[in-house]
FIPAVO-394719 format. One line per 3 residues: number of its first residue (from 0); for each residue x, y, z of C-alpha. Coordinates in Angstrom, 2 decimals, padded with zeros to 5 digits. Example, Ala and Ser with C-alpha at 12.3 -4.5 7.8 and 13.67 -1.06 7.14 Angstrom:
! residues 2
0> 012.30:-004.50:007.80 ~ 013.67:-001.06:007.14
END
This chain:
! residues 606
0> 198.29:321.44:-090.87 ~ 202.09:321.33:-090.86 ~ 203.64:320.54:-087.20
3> 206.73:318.62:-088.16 ~ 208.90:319.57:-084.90 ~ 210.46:316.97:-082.76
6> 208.30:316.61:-079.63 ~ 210.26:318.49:-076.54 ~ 208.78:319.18:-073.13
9> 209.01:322.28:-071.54 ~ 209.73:323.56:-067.55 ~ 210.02:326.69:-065.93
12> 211.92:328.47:-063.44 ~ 211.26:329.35:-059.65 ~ 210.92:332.91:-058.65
15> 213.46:335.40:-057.93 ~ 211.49:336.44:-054.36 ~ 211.93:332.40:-053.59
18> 215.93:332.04:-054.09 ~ 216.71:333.16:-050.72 ~ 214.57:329.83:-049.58
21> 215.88:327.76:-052.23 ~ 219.13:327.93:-051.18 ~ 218.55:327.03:-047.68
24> 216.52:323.77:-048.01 ~ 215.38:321.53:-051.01 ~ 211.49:322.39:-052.91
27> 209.30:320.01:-054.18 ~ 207.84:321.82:-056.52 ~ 208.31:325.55:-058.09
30> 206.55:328.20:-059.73 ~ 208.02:331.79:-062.12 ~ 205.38:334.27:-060.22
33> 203.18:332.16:-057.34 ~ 203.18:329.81:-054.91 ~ 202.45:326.60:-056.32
36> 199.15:324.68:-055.71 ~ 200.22:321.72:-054.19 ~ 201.93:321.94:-051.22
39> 205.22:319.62:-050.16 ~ 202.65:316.72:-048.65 ~ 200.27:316.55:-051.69
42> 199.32:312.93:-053.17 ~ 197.97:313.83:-057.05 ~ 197.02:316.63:-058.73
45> 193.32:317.38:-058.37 ~ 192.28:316.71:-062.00 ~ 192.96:312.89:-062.07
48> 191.17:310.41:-060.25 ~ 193.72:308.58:-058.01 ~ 191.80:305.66:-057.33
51> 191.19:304.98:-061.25 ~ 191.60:301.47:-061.85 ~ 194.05:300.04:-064.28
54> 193.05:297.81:-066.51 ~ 191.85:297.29:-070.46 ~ 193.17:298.84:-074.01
57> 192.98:302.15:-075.49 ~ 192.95:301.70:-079.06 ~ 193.60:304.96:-081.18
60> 194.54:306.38:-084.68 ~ 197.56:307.66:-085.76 ~ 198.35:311.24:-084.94
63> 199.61:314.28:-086.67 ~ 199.09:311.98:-090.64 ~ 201.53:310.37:-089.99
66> 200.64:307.33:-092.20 ~ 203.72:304.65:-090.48 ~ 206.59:305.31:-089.03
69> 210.96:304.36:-089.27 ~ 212.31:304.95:-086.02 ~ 211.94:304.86:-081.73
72> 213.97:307.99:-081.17 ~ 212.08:311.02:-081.34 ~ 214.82:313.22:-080.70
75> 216.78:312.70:-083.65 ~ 215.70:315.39:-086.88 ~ 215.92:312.67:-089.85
78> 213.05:310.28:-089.72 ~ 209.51:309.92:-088.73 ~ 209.05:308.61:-084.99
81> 206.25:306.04:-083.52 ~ 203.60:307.75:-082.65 ~ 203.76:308.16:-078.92
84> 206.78:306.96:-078.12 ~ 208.53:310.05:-076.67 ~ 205.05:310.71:-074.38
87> 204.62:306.90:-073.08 ~ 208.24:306.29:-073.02 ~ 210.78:308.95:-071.90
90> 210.45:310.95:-068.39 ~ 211.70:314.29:-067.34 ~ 213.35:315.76:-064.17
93> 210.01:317.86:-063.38 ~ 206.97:317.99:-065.00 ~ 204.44:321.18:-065.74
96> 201.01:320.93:-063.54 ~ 197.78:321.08:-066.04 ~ 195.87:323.48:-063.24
99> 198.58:326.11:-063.10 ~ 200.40:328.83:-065.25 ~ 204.14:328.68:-064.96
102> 204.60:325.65:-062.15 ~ 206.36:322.56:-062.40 ~ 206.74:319.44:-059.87
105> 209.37:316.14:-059.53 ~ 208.95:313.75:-061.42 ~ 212.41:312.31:-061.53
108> 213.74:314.73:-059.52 ~ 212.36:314.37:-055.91 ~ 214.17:317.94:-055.03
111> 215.81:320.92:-056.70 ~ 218.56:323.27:-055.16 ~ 218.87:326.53:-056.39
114> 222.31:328.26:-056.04 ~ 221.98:331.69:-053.91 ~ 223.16:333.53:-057.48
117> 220.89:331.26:-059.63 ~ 223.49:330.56:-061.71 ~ 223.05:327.02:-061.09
120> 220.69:324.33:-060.27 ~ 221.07:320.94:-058.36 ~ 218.44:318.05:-058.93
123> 218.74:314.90:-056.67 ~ 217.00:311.94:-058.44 ~ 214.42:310.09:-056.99
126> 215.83:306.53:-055.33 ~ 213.26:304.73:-056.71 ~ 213.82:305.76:-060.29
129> 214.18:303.34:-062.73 ~ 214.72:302.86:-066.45 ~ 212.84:299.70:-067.74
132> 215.94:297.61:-067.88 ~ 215.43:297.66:-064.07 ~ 218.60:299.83:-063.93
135> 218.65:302.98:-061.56 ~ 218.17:306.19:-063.26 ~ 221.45:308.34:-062.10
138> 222.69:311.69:-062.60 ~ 225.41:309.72:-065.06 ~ 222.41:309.20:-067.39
141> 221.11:312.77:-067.15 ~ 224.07:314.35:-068.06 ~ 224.54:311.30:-070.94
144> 221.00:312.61:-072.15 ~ 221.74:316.08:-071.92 ~ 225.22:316.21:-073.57
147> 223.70:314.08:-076.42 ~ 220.71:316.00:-077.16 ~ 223.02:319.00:-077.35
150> 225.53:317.40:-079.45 ~ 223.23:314.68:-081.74 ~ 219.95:315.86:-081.20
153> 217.22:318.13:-083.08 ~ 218.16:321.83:-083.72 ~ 215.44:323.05:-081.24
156> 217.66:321.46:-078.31 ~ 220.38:323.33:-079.02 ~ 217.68:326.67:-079.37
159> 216.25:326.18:-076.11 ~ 219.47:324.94:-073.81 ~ 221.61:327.24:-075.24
162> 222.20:329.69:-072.24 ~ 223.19:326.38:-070.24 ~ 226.97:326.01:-069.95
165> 227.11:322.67:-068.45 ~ 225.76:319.78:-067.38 ~ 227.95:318.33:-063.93
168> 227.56:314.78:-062.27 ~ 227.51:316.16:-058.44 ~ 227.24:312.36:-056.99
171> 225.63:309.35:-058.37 ~ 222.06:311.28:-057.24 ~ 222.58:314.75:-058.03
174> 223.43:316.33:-061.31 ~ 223.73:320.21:-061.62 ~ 223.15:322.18:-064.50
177> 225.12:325.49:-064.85 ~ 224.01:328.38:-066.48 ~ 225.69:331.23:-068.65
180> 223.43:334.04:-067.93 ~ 221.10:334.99:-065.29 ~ 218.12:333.95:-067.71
183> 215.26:333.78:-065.13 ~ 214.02:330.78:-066.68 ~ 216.85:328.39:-066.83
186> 216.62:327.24:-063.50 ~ 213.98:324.51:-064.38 ~ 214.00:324.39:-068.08
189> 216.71:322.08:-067.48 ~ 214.33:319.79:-065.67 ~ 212.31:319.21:-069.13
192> 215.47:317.33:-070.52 ~ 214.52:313.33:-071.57 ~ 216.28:311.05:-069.73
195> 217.45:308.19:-071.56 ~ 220.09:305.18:-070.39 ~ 223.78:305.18:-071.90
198> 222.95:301.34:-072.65 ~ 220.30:302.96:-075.32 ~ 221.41:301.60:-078.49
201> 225.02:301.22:-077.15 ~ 227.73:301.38:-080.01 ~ 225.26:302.89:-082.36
204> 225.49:306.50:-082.89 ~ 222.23:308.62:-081.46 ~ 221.05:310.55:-084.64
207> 220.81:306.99:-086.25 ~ 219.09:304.66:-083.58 ~ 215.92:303.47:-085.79
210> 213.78:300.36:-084.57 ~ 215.72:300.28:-081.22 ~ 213.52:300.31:-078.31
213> 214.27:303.13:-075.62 ~ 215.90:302.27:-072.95 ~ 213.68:304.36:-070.42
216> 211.87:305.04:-067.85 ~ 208.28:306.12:-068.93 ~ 205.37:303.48:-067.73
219> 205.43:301.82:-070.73 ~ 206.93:299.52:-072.89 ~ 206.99:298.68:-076.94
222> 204.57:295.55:-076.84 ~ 204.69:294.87:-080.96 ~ 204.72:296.76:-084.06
225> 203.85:296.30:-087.49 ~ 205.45:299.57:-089.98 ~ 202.65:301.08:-091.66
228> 200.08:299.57:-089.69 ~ 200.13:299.48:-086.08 ~ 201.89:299.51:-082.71
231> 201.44:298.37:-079.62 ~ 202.36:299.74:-076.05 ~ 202.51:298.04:-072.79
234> 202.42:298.78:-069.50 ~ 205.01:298.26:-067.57 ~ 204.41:296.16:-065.09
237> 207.58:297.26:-062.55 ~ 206.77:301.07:-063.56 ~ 208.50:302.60:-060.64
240> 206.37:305.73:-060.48 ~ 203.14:304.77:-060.02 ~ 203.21:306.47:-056.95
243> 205.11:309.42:-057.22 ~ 202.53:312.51:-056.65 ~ 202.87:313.72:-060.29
246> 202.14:310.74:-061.97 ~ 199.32:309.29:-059.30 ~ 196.10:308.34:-061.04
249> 197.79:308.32:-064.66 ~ 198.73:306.23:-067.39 ~ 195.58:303.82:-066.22
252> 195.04:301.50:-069.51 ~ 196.94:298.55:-069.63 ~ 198.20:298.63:-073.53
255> 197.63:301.32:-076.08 ~ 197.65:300.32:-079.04 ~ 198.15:302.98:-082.43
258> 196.55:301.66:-085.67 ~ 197.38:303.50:-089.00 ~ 194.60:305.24:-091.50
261> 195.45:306.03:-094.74 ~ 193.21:309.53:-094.72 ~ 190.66:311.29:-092.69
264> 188.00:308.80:-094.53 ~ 188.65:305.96:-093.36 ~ 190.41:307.32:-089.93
267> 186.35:308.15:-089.46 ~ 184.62:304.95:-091.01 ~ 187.04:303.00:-088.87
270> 185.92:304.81:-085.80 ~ 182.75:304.50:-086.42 ~ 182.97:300.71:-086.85
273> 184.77:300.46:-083.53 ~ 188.27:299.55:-084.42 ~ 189.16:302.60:-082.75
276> 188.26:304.14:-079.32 ~ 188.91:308.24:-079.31 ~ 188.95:311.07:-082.04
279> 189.99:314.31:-081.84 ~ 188.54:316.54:-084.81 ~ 189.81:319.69:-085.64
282> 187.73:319.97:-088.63 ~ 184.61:322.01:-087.63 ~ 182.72:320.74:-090.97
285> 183.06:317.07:-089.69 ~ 182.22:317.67:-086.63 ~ 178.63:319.41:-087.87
288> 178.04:317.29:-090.55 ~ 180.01:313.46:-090.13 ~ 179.62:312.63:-086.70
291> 175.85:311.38:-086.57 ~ 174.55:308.05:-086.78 ~ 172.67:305.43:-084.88
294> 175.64:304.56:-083.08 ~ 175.46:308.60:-081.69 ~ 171.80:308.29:-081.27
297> 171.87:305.28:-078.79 ~ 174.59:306.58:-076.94 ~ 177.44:303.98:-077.76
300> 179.21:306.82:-078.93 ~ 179.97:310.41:-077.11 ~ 179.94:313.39:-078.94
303> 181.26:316.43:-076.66 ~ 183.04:319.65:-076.42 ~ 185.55:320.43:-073.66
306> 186.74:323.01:-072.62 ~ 190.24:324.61:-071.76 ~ 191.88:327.84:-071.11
309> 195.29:327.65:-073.53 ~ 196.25:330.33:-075.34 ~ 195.33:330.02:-078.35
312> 198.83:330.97:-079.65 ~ 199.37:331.03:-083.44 ~ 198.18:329.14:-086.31
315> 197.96:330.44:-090.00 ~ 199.82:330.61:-093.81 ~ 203.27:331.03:-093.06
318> 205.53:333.13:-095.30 ~ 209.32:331.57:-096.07 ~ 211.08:334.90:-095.73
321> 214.23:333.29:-097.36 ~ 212.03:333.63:-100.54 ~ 212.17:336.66:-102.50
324> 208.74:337.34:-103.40 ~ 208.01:337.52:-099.40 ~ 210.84:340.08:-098.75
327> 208.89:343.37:-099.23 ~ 206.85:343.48:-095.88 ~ 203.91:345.42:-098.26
330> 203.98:341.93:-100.13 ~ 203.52:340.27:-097.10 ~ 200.56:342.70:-095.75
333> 198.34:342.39:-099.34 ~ 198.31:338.50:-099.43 ~ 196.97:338.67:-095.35
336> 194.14:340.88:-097.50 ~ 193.08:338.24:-099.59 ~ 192.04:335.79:-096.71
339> 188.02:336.13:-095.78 ~ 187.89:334.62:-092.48 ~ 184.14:335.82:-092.20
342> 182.87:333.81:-095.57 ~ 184.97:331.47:-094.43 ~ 183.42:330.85:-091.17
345> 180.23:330.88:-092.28 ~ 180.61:329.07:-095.41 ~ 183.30:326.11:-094.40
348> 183.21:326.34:-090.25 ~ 179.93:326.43:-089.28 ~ 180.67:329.99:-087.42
351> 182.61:327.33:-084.73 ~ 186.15:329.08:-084.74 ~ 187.25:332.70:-083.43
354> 190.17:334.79:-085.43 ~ 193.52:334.98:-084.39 ~ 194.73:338.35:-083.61
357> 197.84:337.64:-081.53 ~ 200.75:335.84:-081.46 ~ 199.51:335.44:-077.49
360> 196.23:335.07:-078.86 ~ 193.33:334.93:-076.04 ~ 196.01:335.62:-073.40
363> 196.83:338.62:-071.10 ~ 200.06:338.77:-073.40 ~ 198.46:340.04:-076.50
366> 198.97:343.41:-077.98 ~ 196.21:345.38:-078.22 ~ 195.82:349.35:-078.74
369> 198.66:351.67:-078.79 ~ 201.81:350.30:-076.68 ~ 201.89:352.07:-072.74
372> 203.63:351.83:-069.84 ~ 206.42:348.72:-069.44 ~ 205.98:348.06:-072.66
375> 206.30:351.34:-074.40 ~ 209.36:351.92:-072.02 ~ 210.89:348.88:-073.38
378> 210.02:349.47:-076.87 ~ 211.55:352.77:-076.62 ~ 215.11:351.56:-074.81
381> 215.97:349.35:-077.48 ~ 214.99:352.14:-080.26 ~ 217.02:354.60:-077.74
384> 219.99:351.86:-078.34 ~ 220.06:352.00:-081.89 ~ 217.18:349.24:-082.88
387> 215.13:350.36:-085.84 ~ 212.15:349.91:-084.96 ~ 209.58:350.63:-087.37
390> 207.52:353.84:-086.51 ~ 203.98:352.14:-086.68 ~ 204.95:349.72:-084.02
393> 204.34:352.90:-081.81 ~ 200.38:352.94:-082.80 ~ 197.84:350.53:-082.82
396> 198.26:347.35:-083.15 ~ 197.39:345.52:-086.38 ~ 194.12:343.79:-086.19
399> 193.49:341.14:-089.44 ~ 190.94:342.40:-091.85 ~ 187.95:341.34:-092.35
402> 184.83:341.48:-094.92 ~ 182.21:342.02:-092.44 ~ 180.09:345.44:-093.81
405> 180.56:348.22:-094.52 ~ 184.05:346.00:-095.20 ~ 184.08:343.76:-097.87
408> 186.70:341.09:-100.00 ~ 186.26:343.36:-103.26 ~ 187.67:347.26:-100.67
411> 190.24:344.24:-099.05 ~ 191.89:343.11:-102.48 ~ 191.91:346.97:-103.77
414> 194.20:347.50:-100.78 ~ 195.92:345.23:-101.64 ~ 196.67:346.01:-104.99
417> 197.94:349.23:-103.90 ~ 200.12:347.43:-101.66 ~ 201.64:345.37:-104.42
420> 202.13:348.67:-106.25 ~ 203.90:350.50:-103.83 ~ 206.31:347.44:-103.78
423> 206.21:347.58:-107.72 ~ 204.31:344.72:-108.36 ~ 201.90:346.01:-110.83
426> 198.67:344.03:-112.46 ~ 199.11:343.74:-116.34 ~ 199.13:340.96:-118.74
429> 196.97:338.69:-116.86 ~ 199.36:338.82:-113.59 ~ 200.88:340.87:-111.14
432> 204.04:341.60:-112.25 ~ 207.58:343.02:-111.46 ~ 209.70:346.27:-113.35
435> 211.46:342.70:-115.04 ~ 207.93:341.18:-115.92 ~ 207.90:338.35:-113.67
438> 205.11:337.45:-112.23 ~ 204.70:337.10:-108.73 ~ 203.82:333.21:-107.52
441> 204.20:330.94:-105.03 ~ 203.53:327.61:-103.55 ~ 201.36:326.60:-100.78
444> 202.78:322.94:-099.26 ~ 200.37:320.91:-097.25 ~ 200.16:317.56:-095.63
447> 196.64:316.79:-094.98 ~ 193.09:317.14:-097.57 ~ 191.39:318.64:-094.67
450> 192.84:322.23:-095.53 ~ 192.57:321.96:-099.07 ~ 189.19:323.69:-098.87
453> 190.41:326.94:-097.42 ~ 193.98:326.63:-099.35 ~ 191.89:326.68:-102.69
456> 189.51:329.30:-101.37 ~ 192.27:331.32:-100.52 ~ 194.30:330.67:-104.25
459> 191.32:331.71:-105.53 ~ 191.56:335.03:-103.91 ~ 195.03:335.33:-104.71
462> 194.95:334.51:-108.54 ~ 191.83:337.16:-108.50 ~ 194.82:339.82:-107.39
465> 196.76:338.53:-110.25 ~ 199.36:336.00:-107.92 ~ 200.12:332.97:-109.21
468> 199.77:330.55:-106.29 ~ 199.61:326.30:-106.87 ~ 198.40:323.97:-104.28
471> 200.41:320.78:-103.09 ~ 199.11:318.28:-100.83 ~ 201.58:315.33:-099.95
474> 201.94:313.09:-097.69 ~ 203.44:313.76:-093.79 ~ 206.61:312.45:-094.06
477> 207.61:314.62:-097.56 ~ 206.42:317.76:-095.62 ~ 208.60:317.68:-092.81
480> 211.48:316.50:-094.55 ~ 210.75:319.42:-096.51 ~ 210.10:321.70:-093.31
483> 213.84:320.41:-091.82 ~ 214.98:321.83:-094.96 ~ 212.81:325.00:-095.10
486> 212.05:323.81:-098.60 ~ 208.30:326.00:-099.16 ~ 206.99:329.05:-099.88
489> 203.98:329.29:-097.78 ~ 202.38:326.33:-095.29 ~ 200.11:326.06:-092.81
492> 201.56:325.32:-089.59 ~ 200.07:325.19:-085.74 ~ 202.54:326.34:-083.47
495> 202.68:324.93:-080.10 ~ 200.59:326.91:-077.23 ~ 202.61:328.69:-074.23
498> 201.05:330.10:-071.12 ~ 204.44:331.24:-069.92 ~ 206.50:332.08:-072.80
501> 210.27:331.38:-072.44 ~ 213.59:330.21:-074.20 ~ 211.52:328.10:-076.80
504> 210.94:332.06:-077.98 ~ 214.60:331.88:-079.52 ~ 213.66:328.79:-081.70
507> 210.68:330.68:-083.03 ~ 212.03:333.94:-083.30 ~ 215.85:334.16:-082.78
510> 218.18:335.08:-085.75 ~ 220.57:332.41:-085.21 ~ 217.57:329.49:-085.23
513> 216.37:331.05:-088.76 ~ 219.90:329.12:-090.24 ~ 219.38:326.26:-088.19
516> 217.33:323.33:-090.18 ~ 214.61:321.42:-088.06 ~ 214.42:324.59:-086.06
519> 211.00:326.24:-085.22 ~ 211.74:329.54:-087.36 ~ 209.74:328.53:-090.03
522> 209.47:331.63:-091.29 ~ 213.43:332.69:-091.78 ~ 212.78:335.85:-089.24
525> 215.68:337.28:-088.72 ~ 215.63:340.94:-086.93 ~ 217.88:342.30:-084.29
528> 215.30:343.82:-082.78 ~ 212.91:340.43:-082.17 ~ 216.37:339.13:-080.54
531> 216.53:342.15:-078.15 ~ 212.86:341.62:-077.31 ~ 213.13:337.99:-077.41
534> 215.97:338.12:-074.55 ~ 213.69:340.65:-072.54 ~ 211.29:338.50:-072.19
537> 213.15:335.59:-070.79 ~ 215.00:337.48:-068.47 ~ 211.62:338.56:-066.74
540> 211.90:338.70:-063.54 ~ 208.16:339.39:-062.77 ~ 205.04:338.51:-064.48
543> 204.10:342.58:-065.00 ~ 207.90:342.48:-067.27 ~ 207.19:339.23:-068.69
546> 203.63:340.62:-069.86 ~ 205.69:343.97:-071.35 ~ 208.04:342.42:-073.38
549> 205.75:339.86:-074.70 ~ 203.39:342.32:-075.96 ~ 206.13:344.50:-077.15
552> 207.64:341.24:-079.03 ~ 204.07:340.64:-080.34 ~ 203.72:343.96:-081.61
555> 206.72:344.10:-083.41 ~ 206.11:340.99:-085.09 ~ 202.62:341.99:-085.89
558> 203.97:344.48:-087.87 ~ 206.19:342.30:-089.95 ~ 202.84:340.28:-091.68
561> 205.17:337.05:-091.76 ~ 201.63:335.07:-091.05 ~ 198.42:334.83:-092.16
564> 196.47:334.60:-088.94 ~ 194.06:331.71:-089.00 ~ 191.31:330.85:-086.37
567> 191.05:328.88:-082.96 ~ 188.11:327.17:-080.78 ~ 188.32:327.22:-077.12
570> 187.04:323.62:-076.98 ~ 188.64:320.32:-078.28 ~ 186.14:318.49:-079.87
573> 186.19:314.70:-078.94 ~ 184.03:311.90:-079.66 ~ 184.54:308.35:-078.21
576> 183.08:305.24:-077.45 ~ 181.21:305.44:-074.18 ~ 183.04:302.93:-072.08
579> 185.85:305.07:-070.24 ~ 185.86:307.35:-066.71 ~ 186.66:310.41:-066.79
582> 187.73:312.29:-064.10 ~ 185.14:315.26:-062.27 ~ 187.79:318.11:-062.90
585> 189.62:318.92:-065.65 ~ 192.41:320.57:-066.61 ~ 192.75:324.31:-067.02
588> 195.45:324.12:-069.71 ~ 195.93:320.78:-071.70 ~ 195.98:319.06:-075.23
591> 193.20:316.81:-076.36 ~ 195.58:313.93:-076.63 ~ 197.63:313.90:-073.54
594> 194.58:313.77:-071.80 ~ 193.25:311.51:-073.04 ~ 195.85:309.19:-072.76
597> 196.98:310.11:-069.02 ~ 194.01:310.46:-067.03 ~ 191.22:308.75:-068.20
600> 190.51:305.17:-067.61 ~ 188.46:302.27:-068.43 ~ 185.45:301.48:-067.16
603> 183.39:298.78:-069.50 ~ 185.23:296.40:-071.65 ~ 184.52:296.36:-075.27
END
């Protein structure tokens, strides 16, 4: 699975019906549509323990196959970062509660002023703050971070801060961000910027600091490292936010330490021997079939499911539109024919996984049916304004086919030979061919052997239409230098989940992000009418328009077929060796990892 995209964290803005209130008096916290959870005297957030002690080593595997590692800055597009260096590292104005949709709190920020026209945003950082040099954090080094992410930094920073017009030392304290457009969400985006020190690396320029360690002020420090084998992470032992409500009862294990597996094999074996404390599987046949074993049996190791409320958001075969055999949207539509999901599941899954159906999937923001209401309205504006707008966005919405009966693959892959015809790619000589005789093929790129199952069930498919479709598997780093460049045909990529969708929507969808390497627009979408949608929905003033123009944007892409839609679980699946606490509540709306990592604890030694 494909997720090459520098890490960046992700805030929201307060509500409209609050800026009356904002103006008046500094908040603590702030939410798009509610009043947040914790009120102005709270201590933690209710799913960590605050009392957890902190103590021992969390020993894990490296994430995402990544297989070692070149560089400490994990903002920077060329390269492969440490693994967890930006999320035990760098910190963040305000930070997103894990129990909530749409609210964020201080972190290094302790409060936020909101101009009367919300045009602009003051943040006065915390006194305490400190980078782990021991210098204070000022508004000096947030504007320093900010003016270097947008000028050095990865594409998406440029994507998601790019209705922000400035970034303004007020005093040493307080920095203001102001914005070019009343974009409802801008008013605490800004407070997901990584803060870094100006002494980072001085002299060297930022898109080619390597082995430098951050100068920072995340609780923890680079302990040791070996490339290609391990690191090791600290805590910091003058970590000035240990207290700070947000971060109370986190960050608990005195080192964590990253050691490198060469495949899912031996990631497993290695587990299973101990030299490793916590895996997350996303394969559902390992999870049935290779996690059993005396050391299961007798309890030394926990098996378990957890479960979350995300949105499932999208996963699937991505089409590289800048290709020309993906141009023809019928093209598109025939090869989403030749996936069986249902033999699939049964066959490969275990019947563990649900199908995607949304670009919101299992949210409120899904399309579903024919479009009413706000979103029709919309829809129909922006067609009244000269947007084509294709005229089946105005039924149902697409649902992906399946096999199940009276269905089947042989009525699916008839379909979509009709399809192909229509676009004039017609079956003969052995392949599906064009009016010039060339045949139609592709490649599917992939970085892990975990896929290669469904990949080559799904070539198979494929070559049974007459498409010419070759498999390559290589290793992490090759794919996302390849991704930066857009240099596929097809992948499989996870996108990141979103309970509030926002301005990241303009580095998936947005025109100008489709020409912009290292950006999220995998797929080379470029469509005036996504843009129009696109800046609807961030300009939502209300949750009732943000659900409208969401749906409306998901129906429209829908229609497009850029994606084969794959499937999701509403559990991670977790096994680890039973010696940690773990807190009595958990989050609503969290990744396996990050929890893992910032709330548990440990409670036997090994």
């Amino acid at each position: 699975m494909v997720n090459p995209f520098p890490p960046l964290c992700r805030a929201l803005c307060c509500a409209s019906l609050l800026a009356a209130s904002l103006a008046a008096h500094a908040e603590h916290a702030f939410s798009l549509y509610d009043t947040p959870k914790y009120g102005p005297g709270f201590t933690h957030f209710d799913y960590v323990n605050p009392d957890a002690p902190r103590r021992g080593t969390l020993y894990l595997a490296n994430p995402d196959r990544r297989t070692s590692f070149d560089k400490f800055n994990p903002f920077s597009l060329k390269g492969v970062s440490a693994a967890g260096v930006a999320e035990l590292m760098f910190e963040t104005l305000t930070v997103q509660a894990s129990d909530e949709v749409a609210t964020v709190y201080g972190l290094l920020a302790d409060d936020i002023r909101l101009a009367p026209d919300r045009m602009s945003i003051d943040f006065h950082i915390n006194a305490r703050a400190r980078f782990n040099n021991g210098d204070k954090v000022t508004a000096g080094d947030v504007k320093y971070s900010f003016d270097t992410l947008m000028d050095k930094g990865a594409p998406a920073f440029k994507s998601v801060f790019a209705d922000v017009k400035r970034c303004v030392v007020v005093d040493a304290a307080t920095v203001r961000f102001e914005f070019a457009s009343q974009n409802h969400e801008l008013p605490l985006i800004v407070g997901s910027v990584p803060v870094f020190s100006k002494k980072w690396a001085q002299g060297t320029p930022f898109d080619q600091i390597q082995l430098t360690p951050p100068i920072s002020s995340g609780p923890y420090l680079i302990d040791n490292y070996d490339l290609g084998r391990a690191i090791t992470y600290r805590r910091n032992p003058d970590y000035w936010g240990q207290q700070v409500p947000s971060r109370r009862g986190m960050y608990n294990f005195e080192r964590i330490v990253y050691r490198f597996y060469a495949d899912d094999v031996a990631r497993l074996q290695a587990f299973k021997a101990g030299e490793f404390d916590v895996v997350v599987e996303y394969s559902a046949k390992n999870w049935a079939r290779s996690y059993t074993g005396p050391q299961f049996r007798d309890g030394r190791i926990i098996k378990k499911e957890f479960r979350h409320s995300n949105g499932a958001g999208m996963q699937g075969f991505v089409m590289n539109l800048r290709r020309d055999q993906f141009k023809d949207v019928r093209v598109r539509q025939a090869i989403g024919l030749a996936l069986d999901y249902e033999w699939m599941n049964r066959q490969l899954f275990y019947s563990q996984y649900t199908r995607i159906y949304s670009f919101f999937n299992n949210s409120q923001l899904a399309a579903t049916g024919v479009p009413e209401g706000d979103e029709l309205a919309l829809l129909k504006s922006i067609q009244a304004g000269g947007g084509k707008i294709d005229p089946a966005v105005f039924g149902p919405a697409p649902v992906p086919p399946n096999t199940n009966p009276p269905g089947s693959l042989r009525e699916n892959l008839r379909r979509a030979r009709t399809l192909l015809a229509e676009a004039g790619w017609v079956y003969r000589d052995g392949a599906v061919r064009n009016a010039k005789g060339q045949p139609l093929s592709f490649e599917i790129l992939d970085d892990q052997g975990a896929m290669s199952r469904v990949v080559s069930v799904f070539a198979r498919n494929l070559r049974t239409l007459g498409i010419d479709v070759s498999q390559r598997t290589a290793d992490y780093a090759l794919v996302a230098k390849r991704m930066e460049e857009f240099d596929f045909d097809m992948t499989s990529i996870r996108f990141p989940d979103v309970s509030s969708p926002g301005n990241e929507m303009f580095d998936m969808f947005g025109s100008k992000a489709a020409d912009e390497k290292g950006s999220n627009n995998a797929w080379g979408l470029k469509d005036p009418v996504v843009d129009q949608l696109v800046q609807a929905l961030v300009a939502a003033d209300s949750r009732p328009r943000l659900t409208a123009a969401a749906r409306a944007l998901d129906r429209v892409l829908l229609h497009k077929y850029i994606v084969v839609p794959h499937w999701y679980s509403s559990t991670h699946r977790i096994a680890y060796q039973n010696r940690f606490g773990i807190p009595a509540k958990a989050p609503l709306y969290y990744q396996a990892d990050p929890y893992v990592i910032g709330t548990w604890w440990e409670e036997r030694a090994r």
